[in-house]
C-alpha positions in Angstrom: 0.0 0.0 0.0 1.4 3.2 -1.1 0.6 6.2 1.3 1.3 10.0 0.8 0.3 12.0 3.5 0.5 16.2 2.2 1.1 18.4 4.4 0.8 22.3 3.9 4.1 24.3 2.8 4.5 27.5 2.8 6.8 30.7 2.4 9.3 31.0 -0.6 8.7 27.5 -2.1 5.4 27.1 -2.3 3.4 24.3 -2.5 4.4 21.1 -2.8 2.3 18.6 -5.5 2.7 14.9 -4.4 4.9 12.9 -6.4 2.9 10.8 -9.3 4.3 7.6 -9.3 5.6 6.2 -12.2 6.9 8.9 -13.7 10.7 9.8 -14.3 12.6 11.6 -11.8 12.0 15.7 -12.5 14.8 16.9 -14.5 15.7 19.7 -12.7 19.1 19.8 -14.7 20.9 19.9 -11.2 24.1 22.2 -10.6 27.7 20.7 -10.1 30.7 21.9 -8.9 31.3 25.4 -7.4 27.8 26.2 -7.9 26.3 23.2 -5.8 28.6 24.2 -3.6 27.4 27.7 -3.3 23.6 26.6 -3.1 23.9 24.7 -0.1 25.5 27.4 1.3 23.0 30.2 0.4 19.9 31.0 2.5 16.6 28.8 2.5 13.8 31.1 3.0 10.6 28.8 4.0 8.2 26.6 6.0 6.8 23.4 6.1 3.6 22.1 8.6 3.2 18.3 8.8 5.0 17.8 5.3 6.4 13.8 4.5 10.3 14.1 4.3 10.5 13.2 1.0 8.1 15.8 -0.4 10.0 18.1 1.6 13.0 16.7 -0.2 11.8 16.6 -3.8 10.5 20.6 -3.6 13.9 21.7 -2.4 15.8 20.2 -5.1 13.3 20.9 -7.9 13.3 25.0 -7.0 17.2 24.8 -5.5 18.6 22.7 -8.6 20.1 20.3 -6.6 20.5 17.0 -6.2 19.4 15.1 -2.8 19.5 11.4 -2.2 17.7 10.0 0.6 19.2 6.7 2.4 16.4 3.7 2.2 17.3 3.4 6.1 15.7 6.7 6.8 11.7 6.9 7.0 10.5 9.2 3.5 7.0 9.4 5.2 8.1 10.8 8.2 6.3 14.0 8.9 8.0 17.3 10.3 7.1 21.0 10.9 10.5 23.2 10.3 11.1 26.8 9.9 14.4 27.3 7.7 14.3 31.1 8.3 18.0 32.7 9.2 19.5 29.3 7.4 21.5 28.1 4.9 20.3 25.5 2.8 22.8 23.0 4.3 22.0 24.0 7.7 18.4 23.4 7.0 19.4 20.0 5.8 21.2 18.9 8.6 18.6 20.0 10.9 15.6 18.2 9.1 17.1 14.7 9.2 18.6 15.5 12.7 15.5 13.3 14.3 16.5 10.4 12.4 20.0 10.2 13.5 21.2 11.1 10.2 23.8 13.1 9.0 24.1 15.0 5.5 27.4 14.4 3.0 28.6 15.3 -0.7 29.9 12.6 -3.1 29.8 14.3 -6.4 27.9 17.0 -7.0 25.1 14.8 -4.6 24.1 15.6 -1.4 23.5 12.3 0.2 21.0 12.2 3.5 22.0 8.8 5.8 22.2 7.5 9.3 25.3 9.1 10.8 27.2 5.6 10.7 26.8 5.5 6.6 27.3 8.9 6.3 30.4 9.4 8.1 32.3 6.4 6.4 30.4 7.5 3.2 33.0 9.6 1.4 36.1 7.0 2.8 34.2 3.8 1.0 34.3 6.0 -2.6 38.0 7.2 -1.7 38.8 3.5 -0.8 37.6 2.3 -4.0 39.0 5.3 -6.2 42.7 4.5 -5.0 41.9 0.7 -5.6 41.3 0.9 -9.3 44.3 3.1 -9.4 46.1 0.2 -7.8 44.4 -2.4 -10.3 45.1 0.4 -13.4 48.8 1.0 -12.8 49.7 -2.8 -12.3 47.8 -3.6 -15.7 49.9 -3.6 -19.2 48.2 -1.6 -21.9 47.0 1.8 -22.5 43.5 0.1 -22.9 43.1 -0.3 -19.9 45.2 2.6 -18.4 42.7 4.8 -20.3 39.5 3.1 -18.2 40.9 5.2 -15.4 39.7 8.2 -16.9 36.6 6.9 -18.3 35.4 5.8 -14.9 36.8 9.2 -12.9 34.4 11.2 -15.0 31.7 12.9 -13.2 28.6 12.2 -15.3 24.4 12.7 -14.0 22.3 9.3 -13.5 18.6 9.5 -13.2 16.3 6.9 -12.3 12.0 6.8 -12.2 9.9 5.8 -9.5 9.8 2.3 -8.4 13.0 1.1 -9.7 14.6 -1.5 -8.6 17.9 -1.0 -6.8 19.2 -3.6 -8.9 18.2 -1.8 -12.1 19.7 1.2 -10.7 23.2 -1.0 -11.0 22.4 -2.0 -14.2 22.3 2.0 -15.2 25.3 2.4 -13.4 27.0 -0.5 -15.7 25.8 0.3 -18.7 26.7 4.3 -18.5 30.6 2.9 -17.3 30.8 0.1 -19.3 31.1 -2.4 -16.6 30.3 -5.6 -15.6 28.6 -6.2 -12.0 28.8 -9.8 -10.1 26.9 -10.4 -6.8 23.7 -8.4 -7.7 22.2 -11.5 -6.1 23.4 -10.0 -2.9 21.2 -6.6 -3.5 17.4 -7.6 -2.1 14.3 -7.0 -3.8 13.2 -3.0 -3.1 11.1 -0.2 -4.8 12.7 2.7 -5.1 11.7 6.6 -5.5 13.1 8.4 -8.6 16.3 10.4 -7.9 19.3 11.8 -9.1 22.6 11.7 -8.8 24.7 14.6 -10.0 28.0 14.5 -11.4 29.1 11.4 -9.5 32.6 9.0 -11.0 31.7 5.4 -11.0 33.0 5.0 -7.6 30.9 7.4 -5.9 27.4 6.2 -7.9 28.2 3.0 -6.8 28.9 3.7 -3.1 26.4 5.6 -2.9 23.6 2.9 -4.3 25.0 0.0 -1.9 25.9 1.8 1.0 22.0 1.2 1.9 22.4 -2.2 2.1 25.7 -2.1 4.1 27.5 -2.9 0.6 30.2 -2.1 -1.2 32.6 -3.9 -4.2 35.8 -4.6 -5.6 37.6 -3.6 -8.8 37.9 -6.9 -11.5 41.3 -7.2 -12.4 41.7 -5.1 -16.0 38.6 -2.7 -14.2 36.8 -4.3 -16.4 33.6 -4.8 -13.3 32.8 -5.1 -10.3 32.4 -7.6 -7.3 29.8 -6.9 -5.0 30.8 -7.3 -1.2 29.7 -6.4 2.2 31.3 -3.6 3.9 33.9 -4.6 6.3 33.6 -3.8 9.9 36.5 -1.3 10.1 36.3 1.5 6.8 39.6 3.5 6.9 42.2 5.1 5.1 46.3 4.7 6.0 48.5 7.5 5.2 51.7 8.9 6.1 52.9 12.3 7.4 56.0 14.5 8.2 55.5 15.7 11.5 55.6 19.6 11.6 58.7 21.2 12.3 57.5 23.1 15.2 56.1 19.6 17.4 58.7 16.4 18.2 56.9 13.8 16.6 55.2 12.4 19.9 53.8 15.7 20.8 52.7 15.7 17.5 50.5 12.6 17.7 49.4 13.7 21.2 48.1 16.5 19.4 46.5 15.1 16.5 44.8 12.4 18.6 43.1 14.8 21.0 41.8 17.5 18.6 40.4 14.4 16.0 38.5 12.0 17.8 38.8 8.5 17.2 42.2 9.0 15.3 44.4 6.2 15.1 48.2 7.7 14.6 51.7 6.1 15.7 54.9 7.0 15.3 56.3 4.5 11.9 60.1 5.7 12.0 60.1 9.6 11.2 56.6 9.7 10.1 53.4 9.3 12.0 51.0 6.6 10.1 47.8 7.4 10.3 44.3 5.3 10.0 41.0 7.3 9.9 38.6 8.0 7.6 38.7 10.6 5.0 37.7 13.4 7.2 39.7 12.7 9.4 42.6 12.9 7.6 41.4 16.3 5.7 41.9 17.2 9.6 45.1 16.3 10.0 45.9 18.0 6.9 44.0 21.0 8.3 46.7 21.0 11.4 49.4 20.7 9.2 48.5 23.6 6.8 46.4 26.2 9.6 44.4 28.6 7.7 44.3 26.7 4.5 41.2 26.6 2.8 39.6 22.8 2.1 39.1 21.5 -1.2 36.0 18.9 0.0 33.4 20.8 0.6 31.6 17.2 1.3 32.4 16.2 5.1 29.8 14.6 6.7 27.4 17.1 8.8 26.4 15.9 12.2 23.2 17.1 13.8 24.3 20.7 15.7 23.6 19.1 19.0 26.6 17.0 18.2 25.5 13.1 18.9 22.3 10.8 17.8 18.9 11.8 19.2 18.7 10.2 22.5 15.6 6.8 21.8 13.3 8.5 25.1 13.2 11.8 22.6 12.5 9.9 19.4 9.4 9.5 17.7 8.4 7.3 15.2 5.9 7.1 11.9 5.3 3.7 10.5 3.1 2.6 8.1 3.3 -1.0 7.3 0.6 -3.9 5.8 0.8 -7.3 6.1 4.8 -7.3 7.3 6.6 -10.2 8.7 7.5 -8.8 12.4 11.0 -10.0 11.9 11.2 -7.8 8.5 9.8 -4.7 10.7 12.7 -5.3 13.1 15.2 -5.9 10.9 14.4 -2.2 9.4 14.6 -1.0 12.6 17.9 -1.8 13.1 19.7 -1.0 10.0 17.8 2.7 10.8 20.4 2.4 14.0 18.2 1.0 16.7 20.1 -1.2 19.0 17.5 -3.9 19.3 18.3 -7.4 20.7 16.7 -10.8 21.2 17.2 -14.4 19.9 16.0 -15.4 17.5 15.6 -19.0 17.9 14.9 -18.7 21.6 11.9 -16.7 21.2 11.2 -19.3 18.7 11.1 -22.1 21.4 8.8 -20.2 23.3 6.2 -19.8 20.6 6.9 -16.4 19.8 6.4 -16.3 15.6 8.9 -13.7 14.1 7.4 -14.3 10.6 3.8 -13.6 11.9 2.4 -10.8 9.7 1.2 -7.5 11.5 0.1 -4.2 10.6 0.9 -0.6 12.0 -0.6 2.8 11.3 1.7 4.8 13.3 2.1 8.7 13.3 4.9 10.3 16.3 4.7 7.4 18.4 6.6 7.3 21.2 9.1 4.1 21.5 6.9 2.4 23.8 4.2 2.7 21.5 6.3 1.6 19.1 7.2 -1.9 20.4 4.6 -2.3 21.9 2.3 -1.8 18.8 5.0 -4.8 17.3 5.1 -6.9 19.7 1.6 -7.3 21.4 0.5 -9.2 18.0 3.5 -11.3 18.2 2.9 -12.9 22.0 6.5 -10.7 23.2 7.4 -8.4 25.2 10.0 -5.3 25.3 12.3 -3.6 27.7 13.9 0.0 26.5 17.0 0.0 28.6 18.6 3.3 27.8 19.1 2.9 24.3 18.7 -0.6 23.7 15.8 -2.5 23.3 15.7 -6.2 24.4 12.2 -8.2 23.6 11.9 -11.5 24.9 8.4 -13.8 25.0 6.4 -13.1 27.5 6.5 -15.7 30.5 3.9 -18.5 30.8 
């Protein structure tokens, strides 16, 4: 059952007109480079009462010319009330997906909206895979395939229609690269929105399409295709650095350490070898060069209150028709909800995880939330700060 509730926007934008499905994605013919650039930093004058997130979404980037992706973790139905008077438009963007414990980041000319854990490795999985297929390219004889390298850099605009199929959005992918993609089996059955992706190199369109299933790939040898694989546990770069002339090197990585959280850095002879993630090493880089300017533009933005929404504050909108309860959980946990239980323990004690159930929820509270899951289901639920453990109910 498809469900679009419209809520009632106002100010400089206008009014948004539901989105017909079926149709392509609007060609709003987004802007790349410096000039996305300067659009998410110039101000978004409007305001929006009760309106579904991704209508929200799909207004600003039709008037604003820019491109927006919204992470399948994140609820598009969820309905807000914001005011984006006084900010910029990627202060407005950060703040709207702030309740979902999601964070907003650039690949390409794309802003990408995704839980803060996707979003903050985001940028390093692309990077990861860019310096991989130059690995593959310079160890390969030919210009043939030396000149791949190219083709796949280039920043090129993908478009898709409603209700594709993640899988067909690989196939574009493939075809507009000229690659071959194994382990598309691994990519599950989903409808998708129409979106676009702006002026995005073959690494970043496909991070950015498997990141939502906690994928990512490998370079064939010759770069010839792909390998899709699930993303490993720990996502980081390794570099090297000259320590600056001012710090001994220990004081150095005492230094770096503090002012980057979650740095790894050791002293490797007379350099310090660092492991982090991309923006974290555009830090480091920051210390080593004070007052230069960065060339990103696209680190992951964190909700201003700096940290995930605490679960007692959340609320939650959840629409859902004949769904396995086990399927509704599962969502809830790739949305970053620590949820626990065993499987085949509740299973024992006659607790059906594949039992269909319905929910017509609208701001429910997390208590209403469970409990409106696992009532049906003979369980019950404890919220423990921010995990939630279910168990069956005792006899």
């Amino acid at each position: 059952m498809l469900h679009v509730a419209m809520g009632v926007l106002c100010g400089v934008l206008g009014q948004a007109a539901p989105p017909v499905l079926g149709t392509p994605a609007p060609p709003v013919d987004p802007l790349t480079g410096g000039k996305f650039t300067a659009a998410l930093d110039a101000p978004l004058s409007g305001s929006w009462v009760n309106a579904e997130l991704r209508t929200l979404l799909t207004r600003i980037a039709e008037t604003r010319r820019t491109a927006l992706f919204l992470d399948r973790r994140l609820d598009p139905n969820r309905v807000l009330t914001f005011d984006s008077t006084g900010k910029t438009l990627r202060e407005s963007l950060v703040e709207i997906v702030e309740p979902a414990d999601a964070a907003v980041t650039q690949l390409g000319s794309t802003g990408v909206l995704a839980p803060i854990p996707a979003a903050g490795r985001l940028r390093t999985l692309a990077q990861l895979r860019v310096e991989e297929l130059s690995a593959v390219v310079a160890g390969a004889k030919g210009t043939v395939v030396k000149r791949r390298l190219f083709s796949l850099a280039e920043g090129r605009t993908l478009r898709w229609n409603d209700l594709d199929e993640p899988k067909s959005v690989l196939e574009l992918i493939a075809t507009r690269w000229k690659l071959t993609i194994d382990g598309l089996d691994r990519v599950p059955h989903d409808l998708w929105a129409g979106s676009v992706l702006a002026d995005v190199n073959a690494s970043e369109a496909l991070t950015i399409v498997l990141s939502g299933f906690d994928l990512t790939f490998e370079w064939l040898p010759d770069a010839s295709g792909v390998r899709i694989v699930p993303v490993p546990e720990a996502v980081t770069l390794e570099r090297r650095y000259a320590p600056p002339r001012t710090l001994p090197l220990t004081e150095a990585i005492q230094k770096w350490t503090s002012e980057i959280p979650g740095l790894d850095a050791e002293a490797d002879g007379k350099e310090i070898r660092v492991r982090g993630t991309l923006e974290q090493h555009e830090a480091v880089a920051a210390l080593l060069k004070p007052g230069a300017k960065s060339t990103s533009g696209s680190k992951p933005t964190k909700p201003a209150k700096g940290g995930p929404v605490p679960l007692a504050r959340r609320t939650f909108t959840l629409k859902t028709r004949d769904a396995p309860a086990s399927a509704i959980l599962d969502k809830l946990k790739q949305s970053g909800l620590d949820i626990r239980y065993d499987a085949k323990q509740l299973q024992k004690d006659g607790v059906d995880l594949s039992k269909t159930i319905a929910l017509d929820l609208s701001s429910a509270t997390p208590r209403e939330l469970f409990d409106a899951i696992c009532k049906p289901i003979g369980a019950r639920f404890v919220i423990d700060g921010e995990i939630v453990r279910i168990s069956a109910k005792p006899k």
